[in-house]
C-alpha positions as CSV (number, residue, x, y, z in Angstrom):
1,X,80.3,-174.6,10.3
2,X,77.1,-176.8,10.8
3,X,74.6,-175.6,12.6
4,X,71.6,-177.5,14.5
5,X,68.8,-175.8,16.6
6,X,67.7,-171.9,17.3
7,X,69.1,-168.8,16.1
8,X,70.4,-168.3,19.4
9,X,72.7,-170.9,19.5
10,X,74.0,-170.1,16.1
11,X,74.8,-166.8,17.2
12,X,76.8,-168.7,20.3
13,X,78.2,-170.7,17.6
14,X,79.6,-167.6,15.9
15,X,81.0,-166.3,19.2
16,X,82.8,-169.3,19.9
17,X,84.2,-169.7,16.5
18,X,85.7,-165.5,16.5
19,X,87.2,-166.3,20.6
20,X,88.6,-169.6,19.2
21,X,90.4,-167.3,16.0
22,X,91.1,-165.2,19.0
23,X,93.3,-167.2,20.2
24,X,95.1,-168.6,16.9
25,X,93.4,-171.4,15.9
26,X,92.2,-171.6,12.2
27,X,89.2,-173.3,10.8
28,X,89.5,-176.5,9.3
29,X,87.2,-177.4,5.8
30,X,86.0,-180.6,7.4
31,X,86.4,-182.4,10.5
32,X,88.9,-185.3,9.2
33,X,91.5,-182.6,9.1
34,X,90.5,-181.0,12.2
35,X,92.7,-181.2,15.5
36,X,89.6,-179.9,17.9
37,X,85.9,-180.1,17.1
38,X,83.5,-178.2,19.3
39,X,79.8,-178.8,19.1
40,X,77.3,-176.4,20.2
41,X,74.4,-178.4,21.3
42,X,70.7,-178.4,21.6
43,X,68.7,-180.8,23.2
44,X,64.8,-179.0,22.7
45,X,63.9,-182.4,21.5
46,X,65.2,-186.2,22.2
47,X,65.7,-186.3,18.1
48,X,68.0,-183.5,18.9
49,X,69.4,-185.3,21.7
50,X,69.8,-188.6,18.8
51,X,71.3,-186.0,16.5
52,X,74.1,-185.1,18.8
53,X,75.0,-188.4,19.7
54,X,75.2,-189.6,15.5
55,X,77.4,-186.7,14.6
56,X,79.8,-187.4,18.0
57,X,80.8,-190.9,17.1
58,X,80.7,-190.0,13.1
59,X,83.4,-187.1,14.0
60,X,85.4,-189.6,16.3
61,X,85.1,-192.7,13.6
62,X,86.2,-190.4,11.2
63,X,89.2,-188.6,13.0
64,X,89.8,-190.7,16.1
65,X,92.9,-188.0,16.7
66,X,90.8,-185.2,17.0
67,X,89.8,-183.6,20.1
68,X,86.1,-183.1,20.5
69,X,84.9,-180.5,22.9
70,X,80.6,-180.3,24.1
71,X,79.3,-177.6,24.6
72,X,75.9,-176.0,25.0
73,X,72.7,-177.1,26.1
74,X,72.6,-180.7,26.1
75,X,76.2,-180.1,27.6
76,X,74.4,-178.2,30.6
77,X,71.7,-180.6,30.8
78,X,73.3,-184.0,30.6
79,X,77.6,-183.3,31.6
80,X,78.0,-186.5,33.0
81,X,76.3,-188.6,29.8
82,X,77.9,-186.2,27.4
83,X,81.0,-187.3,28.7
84,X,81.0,-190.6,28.4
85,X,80.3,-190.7,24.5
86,X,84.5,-191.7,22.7
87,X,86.5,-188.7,21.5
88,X,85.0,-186.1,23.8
89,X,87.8,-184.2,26.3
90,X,86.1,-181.5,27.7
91,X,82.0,-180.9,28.3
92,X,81.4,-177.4,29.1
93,X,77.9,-176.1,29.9
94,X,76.0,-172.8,29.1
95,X,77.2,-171.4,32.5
96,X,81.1,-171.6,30.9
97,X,80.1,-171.4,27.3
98,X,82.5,-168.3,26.9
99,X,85.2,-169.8,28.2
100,X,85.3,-172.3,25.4
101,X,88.6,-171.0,23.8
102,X,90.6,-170.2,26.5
103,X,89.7,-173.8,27.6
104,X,90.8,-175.0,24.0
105,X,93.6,-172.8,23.7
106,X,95.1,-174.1,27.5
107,X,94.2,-177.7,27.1
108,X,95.9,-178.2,23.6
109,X,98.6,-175.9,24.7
110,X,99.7,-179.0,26.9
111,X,99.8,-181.1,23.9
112,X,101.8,-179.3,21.7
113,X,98.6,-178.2,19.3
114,X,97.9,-174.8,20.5
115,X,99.8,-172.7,18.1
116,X,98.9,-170.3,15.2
117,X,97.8,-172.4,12.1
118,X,95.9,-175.1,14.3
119,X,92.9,-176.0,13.0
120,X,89.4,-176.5,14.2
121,X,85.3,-177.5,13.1
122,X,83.2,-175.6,15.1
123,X,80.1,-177.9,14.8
124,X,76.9,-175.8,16.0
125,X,74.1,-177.6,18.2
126,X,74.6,-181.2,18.8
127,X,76.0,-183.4,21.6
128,X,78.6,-185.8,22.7
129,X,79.8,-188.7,25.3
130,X,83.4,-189.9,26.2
131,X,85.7,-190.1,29.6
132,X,86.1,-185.8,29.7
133,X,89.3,-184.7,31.1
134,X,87.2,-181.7,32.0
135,X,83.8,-181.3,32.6
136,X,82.5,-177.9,33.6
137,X,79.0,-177.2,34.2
138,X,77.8,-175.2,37.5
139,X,73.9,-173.8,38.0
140,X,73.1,-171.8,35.0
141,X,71.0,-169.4,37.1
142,X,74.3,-168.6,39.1
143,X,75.6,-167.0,36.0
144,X,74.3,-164.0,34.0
145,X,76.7,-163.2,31.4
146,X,75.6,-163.1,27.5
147,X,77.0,-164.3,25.0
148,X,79.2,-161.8,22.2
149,X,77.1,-161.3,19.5
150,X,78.9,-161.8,16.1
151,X,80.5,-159.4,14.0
152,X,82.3,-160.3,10.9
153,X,84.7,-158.9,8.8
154,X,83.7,-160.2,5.5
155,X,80.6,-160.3,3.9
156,X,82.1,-163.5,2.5
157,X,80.9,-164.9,6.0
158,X,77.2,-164.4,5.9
159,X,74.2,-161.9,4.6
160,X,72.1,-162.3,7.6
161,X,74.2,-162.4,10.6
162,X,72.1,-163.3,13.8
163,X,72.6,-160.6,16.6
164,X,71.7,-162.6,20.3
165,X,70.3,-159.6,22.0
166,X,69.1,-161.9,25.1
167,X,68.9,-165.4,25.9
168,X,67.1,-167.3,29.0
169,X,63.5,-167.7,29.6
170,X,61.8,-166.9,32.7
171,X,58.5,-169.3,31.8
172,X,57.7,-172.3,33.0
173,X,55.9,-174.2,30.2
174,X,55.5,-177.7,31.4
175,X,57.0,-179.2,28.3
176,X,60.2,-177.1,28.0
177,X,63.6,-178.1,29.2
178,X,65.4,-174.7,28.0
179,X,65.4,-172.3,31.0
180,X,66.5,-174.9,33.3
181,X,69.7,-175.5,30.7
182,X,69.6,-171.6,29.3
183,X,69.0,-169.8,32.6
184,X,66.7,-166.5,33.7
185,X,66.0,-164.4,31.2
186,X,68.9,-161.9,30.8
187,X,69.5,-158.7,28.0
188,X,71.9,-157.5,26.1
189,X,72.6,-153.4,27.2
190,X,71.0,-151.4,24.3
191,X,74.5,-149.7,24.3
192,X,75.9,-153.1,23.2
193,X,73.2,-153.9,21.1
194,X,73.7,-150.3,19.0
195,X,77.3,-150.7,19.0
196,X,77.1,-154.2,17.6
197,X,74.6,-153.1,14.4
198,X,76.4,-150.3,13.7
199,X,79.8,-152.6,13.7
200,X,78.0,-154.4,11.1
201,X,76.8,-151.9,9.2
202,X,80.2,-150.7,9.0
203,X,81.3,-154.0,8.1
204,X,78.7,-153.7,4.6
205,X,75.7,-156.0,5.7
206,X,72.8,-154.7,5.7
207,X,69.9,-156.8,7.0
208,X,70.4,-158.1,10.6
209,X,68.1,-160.5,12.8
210,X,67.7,-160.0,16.7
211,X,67.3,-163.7,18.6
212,X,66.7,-165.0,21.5
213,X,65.4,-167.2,23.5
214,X,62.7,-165.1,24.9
215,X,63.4,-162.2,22.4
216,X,60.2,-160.0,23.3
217,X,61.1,-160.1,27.2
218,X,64.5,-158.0,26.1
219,X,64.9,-155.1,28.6
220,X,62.7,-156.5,31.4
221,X,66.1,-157.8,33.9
222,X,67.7,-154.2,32.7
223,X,68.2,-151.2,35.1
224,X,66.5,-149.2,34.3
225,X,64.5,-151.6,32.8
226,X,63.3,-150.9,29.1
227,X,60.6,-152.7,26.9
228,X,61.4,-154.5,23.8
229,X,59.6,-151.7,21.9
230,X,62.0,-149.5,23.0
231,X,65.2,-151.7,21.6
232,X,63.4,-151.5,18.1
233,X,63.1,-148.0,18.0
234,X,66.3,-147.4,19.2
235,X,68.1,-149.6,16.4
236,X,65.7,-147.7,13.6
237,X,67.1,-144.3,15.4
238,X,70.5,-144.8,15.6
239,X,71.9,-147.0,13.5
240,X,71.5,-146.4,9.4
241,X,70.9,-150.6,9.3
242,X,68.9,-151.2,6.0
243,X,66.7,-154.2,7.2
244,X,66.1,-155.1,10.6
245,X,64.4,-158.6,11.0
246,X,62.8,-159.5,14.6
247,X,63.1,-163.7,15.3
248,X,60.3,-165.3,16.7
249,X,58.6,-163.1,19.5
250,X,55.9,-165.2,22.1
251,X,52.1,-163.6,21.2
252,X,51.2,-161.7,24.3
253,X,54.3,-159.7,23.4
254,X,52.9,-158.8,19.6
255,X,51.4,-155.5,21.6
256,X,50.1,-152.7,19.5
257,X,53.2,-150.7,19.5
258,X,55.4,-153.4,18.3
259,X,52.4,-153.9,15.4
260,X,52.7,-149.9,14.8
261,X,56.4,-149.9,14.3
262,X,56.7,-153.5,11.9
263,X,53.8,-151.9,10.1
264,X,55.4,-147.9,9.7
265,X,59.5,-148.7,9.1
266,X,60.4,-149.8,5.5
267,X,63.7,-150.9,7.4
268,X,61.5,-153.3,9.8
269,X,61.0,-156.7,8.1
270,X,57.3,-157.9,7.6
271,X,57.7,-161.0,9.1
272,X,55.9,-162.2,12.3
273,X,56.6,-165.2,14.1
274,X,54.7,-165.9,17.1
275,X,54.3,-169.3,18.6
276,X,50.8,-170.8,18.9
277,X,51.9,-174.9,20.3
278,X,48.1,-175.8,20.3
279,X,44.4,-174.2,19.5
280,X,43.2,-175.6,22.5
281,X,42.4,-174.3,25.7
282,X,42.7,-177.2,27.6
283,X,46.5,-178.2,26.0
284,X,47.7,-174.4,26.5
285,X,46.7,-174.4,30.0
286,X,48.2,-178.2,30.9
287,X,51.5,-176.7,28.8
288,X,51.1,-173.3,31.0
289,X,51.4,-171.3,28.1
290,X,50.3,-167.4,29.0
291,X,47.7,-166.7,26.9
292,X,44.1,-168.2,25.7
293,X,43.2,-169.3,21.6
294,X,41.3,-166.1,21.8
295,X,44.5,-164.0,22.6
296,X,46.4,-165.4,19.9
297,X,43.5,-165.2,16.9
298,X,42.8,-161.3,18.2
299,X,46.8,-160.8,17.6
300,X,47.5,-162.5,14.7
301,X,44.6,-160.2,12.6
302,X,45.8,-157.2,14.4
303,X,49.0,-158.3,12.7
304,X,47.2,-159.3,8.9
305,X,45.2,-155.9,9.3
306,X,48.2,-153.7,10.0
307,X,50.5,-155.3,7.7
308,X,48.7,-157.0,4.7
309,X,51.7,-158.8,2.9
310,X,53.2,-160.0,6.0
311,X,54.9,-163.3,6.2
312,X,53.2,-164.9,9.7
313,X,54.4,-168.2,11.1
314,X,53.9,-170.2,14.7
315,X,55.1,-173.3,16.2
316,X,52.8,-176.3,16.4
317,X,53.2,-178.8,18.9
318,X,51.0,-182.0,18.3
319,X,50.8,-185.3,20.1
320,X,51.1,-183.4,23.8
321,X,49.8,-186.2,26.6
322,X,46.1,-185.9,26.9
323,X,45.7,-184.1,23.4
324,X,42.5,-186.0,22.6
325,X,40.8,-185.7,18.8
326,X,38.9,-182.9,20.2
327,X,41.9,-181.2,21.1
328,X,43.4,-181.2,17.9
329,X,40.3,-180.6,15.6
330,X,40.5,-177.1,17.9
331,X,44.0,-176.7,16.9
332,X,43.4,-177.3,13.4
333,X,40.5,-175.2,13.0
334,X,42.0,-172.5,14.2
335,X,45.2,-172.6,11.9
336,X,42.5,-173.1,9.3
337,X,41.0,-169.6,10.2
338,X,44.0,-167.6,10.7
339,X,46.0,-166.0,7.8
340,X,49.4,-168.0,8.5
341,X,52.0,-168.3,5.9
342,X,54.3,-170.9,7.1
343,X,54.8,-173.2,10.3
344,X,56.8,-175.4,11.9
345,X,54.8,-178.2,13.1
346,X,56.6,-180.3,16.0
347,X,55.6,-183.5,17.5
348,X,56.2,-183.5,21.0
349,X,59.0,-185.5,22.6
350,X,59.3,-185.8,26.7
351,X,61.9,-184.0,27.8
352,X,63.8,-184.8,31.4
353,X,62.8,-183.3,34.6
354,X,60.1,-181.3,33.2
355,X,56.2,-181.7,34.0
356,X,54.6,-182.9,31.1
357,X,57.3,-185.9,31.4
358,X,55.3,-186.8,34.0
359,X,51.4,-186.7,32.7
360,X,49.8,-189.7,31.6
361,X,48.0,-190.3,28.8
362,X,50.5,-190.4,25.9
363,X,49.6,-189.7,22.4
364,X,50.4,-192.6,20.8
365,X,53.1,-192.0,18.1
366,X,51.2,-193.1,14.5
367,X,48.4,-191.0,15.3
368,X,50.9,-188.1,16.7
369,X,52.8,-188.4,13.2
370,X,49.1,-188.2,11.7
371,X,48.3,-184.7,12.9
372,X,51.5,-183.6,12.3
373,X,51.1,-184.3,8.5
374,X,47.8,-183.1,8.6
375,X,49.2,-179.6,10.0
376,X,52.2,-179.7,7.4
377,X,50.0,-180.1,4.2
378,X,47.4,-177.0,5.7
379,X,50.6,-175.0,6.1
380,X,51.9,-175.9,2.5
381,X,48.3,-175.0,0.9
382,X,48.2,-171.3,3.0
383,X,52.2,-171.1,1.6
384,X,51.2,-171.6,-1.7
385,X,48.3,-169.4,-1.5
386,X,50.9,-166.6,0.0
387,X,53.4,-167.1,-2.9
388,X,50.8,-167.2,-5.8
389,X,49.2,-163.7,-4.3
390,X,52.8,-161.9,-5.5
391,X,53.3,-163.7,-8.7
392,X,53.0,-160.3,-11.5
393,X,54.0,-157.9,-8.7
394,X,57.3,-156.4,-7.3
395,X,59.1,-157.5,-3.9
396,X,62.2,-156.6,-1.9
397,X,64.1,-159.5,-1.6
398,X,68.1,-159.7,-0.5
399,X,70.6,-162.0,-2.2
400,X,72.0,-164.8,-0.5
401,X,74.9,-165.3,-2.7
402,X,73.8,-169.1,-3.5
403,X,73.7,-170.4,-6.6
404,X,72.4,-172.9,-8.1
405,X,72.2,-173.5,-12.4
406,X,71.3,-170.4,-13.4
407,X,69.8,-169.0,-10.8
408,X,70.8,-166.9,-7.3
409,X,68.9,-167.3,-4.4
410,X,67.4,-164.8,-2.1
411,X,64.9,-164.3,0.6
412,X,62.4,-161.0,0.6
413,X,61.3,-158.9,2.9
414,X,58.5,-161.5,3.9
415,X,60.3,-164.8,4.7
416,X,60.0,-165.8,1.0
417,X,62.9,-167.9,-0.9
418,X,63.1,-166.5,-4.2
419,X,65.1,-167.7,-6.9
420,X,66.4,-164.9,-9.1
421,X,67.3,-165.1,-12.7
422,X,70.8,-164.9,-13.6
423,X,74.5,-165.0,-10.7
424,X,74.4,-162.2,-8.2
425,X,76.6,-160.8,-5.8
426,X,75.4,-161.7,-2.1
427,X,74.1,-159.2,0.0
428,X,72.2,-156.9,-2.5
429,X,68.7,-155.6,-1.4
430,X,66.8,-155.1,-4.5
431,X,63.3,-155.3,-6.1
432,X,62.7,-158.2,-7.6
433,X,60.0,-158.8,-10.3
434,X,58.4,-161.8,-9.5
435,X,57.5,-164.1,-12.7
436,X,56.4,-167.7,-11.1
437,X,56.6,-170.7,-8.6
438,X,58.8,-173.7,-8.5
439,X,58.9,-175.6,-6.1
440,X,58.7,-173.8,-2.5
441,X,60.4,-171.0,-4.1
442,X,59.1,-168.0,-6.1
443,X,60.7,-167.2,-9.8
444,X,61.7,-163.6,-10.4
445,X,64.3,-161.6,-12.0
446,X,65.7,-158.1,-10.6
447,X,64.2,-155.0,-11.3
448,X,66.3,-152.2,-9.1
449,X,69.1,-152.7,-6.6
450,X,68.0,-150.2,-3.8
């Protein structure tokens, strides 16, 4: 499996790849011994758009037999130019995602391929281009069903399964192509959402994430309709999952009782992410984003003050049309100021039929790459700030089941890779001791398996 963009479309991935089992086909190694390849696409940026397109004609140059099916959001967004790329038979959008392996399963069926022991790459977020013998996109808004969340059988598959507990965005930011390819925003019932942990749990894992697109608007399209608050509380109260990690949640919906309950449940991760795009007042309003610098600085220490060894992260956008030096001076000062511990800084890229395609006044791209470094070496100096402050002291970490020399990696309880002396079994949670830095990675050796 190879995976490109959000945690929501890996979790689709996932789904797609248990329907396609489903229905007999097995998973090939690689793609040259593959028979169908279906990509999951993103297309958040054009360099995501660029990705898509490379790994479509690599997989067709590579196995010109296979058959390549699209799906996803570049699928939804661009049917017609997905389909014309070589190799690809069928381009099916967001609106028909879960029909993917029924349409495998009947298309190769007339070929002679659909039977047990037929193999396939599921390929995670990309897109492709060829003459389709089936292309099947209709209005995304038209449809509201959710993706199935995934639920393995082996911990051999993952340690940190992603759980899609909604998906569509009801904003309009002027710079954002994903509700017009993703749809209204739309929840998973907290009936399946309880079911699904405690599958999992049952299953052995025991730390889960909740995505989405929109992941703090859960329960707002629901009858009756809940708050996102509610889901958390819920999952700590009836399911025994160890360590529940919340994806990234938009700031105006860090509200106090969301702080409260990160801040009082051992089981909650500490681990905010909250996305910031700019620090100025001027850029968030042109990007009609809801909430004012102000807003965001007052949640972010209500965050640090609640929950002092919290991992915090945002997105950055730099290089939005009309971000002048002033503009991004503001921004910088204000990441300066706030206790993050990680971003991801993005440069923008104009994305098709939305607004900010349209303004004038484009950053030009060396000094857009030039903020964009600047942000990436203030993130790394608050990182390494964050990682030297636990050097001596104990964490709770959870093995990953990597390894590499002599070492096994892991990930704590706030968003830290640690590598931990010595090969260990994937999916412990444990204390680790915590003995040094290398590289963006703390040093450590375990002290207690909890």
């Amino acid at each position: 499996m190879e995976n490109f963009g959000c945690r929501a479309t890996q979790a689709d991935g996932a789904a797609i790849e248990q329907q396609l089992r489903a229905q007999g086909l097995d998973r090939a190694l690689i793609s040259t011994q593959a028979e169908v390849v279906v990509l999951n696409t993103c297309t958040v940026t054009a360099a995501a758009d660029h990705d898509a397109r490379a790994a479509i004609r690599r997989i067709h140059r590579q196995n010109p037999n296979c058959q390549i099916l699209v799906t996803g959001c570049y699928a939804q967004r661009a049917p017609e130019e997905t389909a014309s790329l070589p190799g690809v038979r069928w381009v099916v959008g967001n609106s028909h995602k879960h029909q993917v392996a029924e349409i495998v399963a009947k298309g190769i069926a007339g070929n002679g391929l659909a039977r047990p022991g037929s193999s396939f790459v599921p390929l995670s977020s990309v897109r492709p281009q060829s003459p389709a013998s089936s292309i099947v996109v209709e209005d995304i808004f038209a449809h509201t069903e959710l993706m199935a969340a995934p639920v393995f059988d082996a911990l051999s598959e993952r340690t940190r399964p992603n759980l899609k507990v909604q998906d569509g965005c009801n904003n309009r930011c002027s710079f954002c192509v994903i509700p017009s390819v993703r749809g209204r925003s739309r929840s998973l019932r907290l009936e399946d959402v309880l079911r699904q942990i405690n599958q999992l749990v049952e299953s052995g894992y025991r730390e889960v994430v909740i995505s989405g697109i929109n992941l703090g608007r859960w329960g707002r399209d629901l009858l009756p309709q809940m708050r996102f608050e509610g889901l958390v509380e819920a999952i700590l109260q009836d399911t025994d999952l160890q360590r529940l990690r919340l994806s990234s949640i938009e700031p105006m919906d860090w509200s106090d009782e969301l702080i409260a309950l990160v801040a009082g449940s051992p089981r909650v991760a500490k681990h905010a992410h909250a996305p910031l795009q700019s620090g100025s007042d001027r850029i968030l309003r042109a990007m009609h984003r809801k909430y004012r610098p102000w807003h965001y600085r007052d949640r972010v220490f209500k965050i640090r003050a609640a929950i002092p060894d919290a991992a915090i992260g945002a997105d950055v956008m730099v290089g939005f049309p009309g971000e002048s030096d002033a503009d991004f001076e503001q921004t910088r000062s204000l990441i300066e100021e706030l206790p993050f511990t990680y971003l991801h800084v993005f440069t923008y890229s104009s994305r098709p039929g939305t607004p900010s395609e349209k303004m004038g006044a484009q950053v030009p791209a060396p000094v857009a790459h030039q903020r964009n470094r600047v942000l990436r070496e203030l993130a790394a100096t608050k990182k390494l700030e964050f990682q030297r402050s636990f050097v001596g002291g104990t964490l709770e970490a959870i093995t990953l089941g990597v390894v590499r020399g002599e070492y096994t990696e892991a990930l704590t309880h706030n968003y830290l890779k640690l590598q931990l002396k010595g090969h260990h079994q994937p999916n412990l949670c444990i204390n680790a001791q915590i003995a040094g830095i290398s590289g963006d990675s703390l040093l450590g050796e375990i002290s207690s398996v909890l």
